[in-house]
C-alpha positions in Angstrom: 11.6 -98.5 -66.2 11.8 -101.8 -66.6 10.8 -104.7 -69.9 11.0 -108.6 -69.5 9.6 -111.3 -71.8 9.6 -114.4 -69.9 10.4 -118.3 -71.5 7.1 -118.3 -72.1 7.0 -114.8 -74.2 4.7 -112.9 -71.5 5.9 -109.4 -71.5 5.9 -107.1 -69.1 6.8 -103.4 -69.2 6.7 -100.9 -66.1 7.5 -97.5 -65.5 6.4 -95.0 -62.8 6.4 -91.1 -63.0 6.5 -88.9 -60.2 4.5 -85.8 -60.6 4.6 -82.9 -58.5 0.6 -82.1 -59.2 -1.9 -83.8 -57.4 -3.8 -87.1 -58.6 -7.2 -84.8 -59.8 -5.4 -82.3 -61.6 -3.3 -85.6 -63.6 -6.3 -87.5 -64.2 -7.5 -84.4 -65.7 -5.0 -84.8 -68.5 -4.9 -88.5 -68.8 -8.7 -88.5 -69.2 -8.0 -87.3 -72.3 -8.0 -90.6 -74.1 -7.5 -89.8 -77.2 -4.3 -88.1 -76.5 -2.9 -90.5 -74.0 -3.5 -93.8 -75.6 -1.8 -92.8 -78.4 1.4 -91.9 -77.1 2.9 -95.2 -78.2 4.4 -94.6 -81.4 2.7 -96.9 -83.3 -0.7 -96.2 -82.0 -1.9 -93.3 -85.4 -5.2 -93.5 -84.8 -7.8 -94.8 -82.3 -11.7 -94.6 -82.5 -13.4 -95.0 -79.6 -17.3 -96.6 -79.9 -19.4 -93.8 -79.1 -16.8 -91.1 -78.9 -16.9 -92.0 -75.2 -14.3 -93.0 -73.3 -15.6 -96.2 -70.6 -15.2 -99.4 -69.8 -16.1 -102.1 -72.0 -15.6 -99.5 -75.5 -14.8 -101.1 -78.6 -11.9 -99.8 -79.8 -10.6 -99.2 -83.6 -6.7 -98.7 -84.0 -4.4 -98.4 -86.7 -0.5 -98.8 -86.2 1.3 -97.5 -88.8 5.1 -98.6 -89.6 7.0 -97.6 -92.2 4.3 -96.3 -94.0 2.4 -99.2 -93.4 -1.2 -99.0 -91.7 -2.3 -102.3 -89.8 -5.8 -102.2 -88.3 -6.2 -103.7 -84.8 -8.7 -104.0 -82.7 -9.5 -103.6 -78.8 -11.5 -102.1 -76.0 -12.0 -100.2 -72.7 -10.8 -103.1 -70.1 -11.1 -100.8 -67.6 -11.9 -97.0 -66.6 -11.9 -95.5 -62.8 -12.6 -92.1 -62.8 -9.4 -90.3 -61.3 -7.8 -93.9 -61.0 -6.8 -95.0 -64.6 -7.9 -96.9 -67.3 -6.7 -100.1 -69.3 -7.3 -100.7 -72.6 -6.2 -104.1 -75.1 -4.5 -104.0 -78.6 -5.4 -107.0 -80.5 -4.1 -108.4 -84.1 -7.1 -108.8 -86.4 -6.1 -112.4 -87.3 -7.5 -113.1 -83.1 -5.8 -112.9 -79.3 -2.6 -115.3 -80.0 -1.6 -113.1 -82.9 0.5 -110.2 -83.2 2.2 -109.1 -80.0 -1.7 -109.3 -77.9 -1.3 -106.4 -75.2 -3.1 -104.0 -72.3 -1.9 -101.0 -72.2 -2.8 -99.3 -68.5 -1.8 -96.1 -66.9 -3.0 -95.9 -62.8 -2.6 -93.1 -60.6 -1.6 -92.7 -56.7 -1.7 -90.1 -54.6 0.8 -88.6 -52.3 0.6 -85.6 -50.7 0.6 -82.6 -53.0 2.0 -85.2 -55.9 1.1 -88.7 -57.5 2.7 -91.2 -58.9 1.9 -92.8 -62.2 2.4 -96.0 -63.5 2.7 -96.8 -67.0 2.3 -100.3 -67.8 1.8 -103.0 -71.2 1.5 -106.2 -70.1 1.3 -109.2 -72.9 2.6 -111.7 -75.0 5.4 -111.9 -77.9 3.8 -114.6 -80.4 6.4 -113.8 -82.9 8.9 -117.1 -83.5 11.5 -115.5 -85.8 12.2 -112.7 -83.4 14.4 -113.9 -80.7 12.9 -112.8 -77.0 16.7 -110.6 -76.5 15.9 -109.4 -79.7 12.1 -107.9 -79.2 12.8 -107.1 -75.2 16.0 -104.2 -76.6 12.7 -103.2 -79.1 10.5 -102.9 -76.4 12.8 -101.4 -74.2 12.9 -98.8 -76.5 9.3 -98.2 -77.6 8.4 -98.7 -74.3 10.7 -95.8 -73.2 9.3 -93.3 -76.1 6.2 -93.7 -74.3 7.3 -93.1 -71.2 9.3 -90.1 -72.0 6.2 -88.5 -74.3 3.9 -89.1 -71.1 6.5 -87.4 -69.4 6.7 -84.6 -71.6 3.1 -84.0 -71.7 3.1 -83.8 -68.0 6.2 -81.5 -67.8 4.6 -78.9 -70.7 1.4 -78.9 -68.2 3.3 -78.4 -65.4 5.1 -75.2 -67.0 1.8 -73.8 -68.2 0.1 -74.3 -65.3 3.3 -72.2 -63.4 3.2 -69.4 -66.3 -0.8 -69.0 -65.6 -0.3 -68.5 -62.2 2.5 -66.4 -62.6 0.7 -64.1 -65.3 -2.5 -63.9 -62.9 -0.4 -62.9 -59.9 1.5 -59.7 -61.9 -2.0 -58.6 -63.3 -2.8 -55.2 -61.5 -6.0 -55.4 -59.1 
């Protein structure tokens, strides 16, 4: 994993994830955007235009925060079927407000496995937080993410082994 916010403020956070289950069977999970997209902490609630998940989608989040809700706004950048998909988080007050960001997760195969990258790229606009300051945040939002991704991926893993273990002891 890795978080840098350059002079400038750009940020960039990365992470990949070996999976030992092949690209389809992952993108059959991560299409799930609903579930997916909201695996940054902040990210309570995201509504989709149309219900349907596809490039160029409005989106409607809310971040919530110490029991504050903050509505943002965003859409679909991009969606490949069994690739990935991006999608932007935008401040209400417009794009140079807010922390703007794209959050993307992209998939590649190997045999029998895939690999997933995990990646927000975008730009710290806040002046009172200092960039070593908001990178030790990030790093550690950033890494909830990743280790809920992770998690999902694991629990899929296991119930994927138990259902094949349950359908090999049934009786013929």
């Amino acid at each position: 994993m890795s978080v840098s916010i350059s002079r400038r403020g750009v940020v960039c956070c990365r992470a990949f994830l070996d999976v030992p289950l092949s690209a389809g069977i992952v993108w059959g999970q991560l299409r799930d955007f609903q579930r997916f997209a909201r695996q940054d902490p902040f990210h309570a609630t995201i509504n989709v235009e149309g219900d349907l998940p596809r490039a160029g989608a409005h989106l409607s989040l809310a971040h919530r925060y110490a029991g504050l809700s903050i509505p943002r706004t965003g859409r679909i950048v991009v969606w490949r079927e069994e690739v990935g998909y991006s999608f932007s988080d935008l401040s209400m007050r417009g794009p140079r407000h807010g922390f703007p960001h794209t959050f993307s997760y992209r998939l590649e195969p190997r045999e029998n496995a895939c690999r997933l990258k995990i990646e927000v790229r975008g730009l710290w606009t806040s002046r009172w937080i200092p960039h070593w300051l908001a990178r030790l945040w990030l790093w550690w939002v950033f890494g909830q993410v990743v280790r809920h991704v992770e998690q999902e991926l694991n629990l899929y893993q296991l119930w994927r082994k138990r259902r094949a273990l349950v359908a090999s002891t049934k009786p013929t």
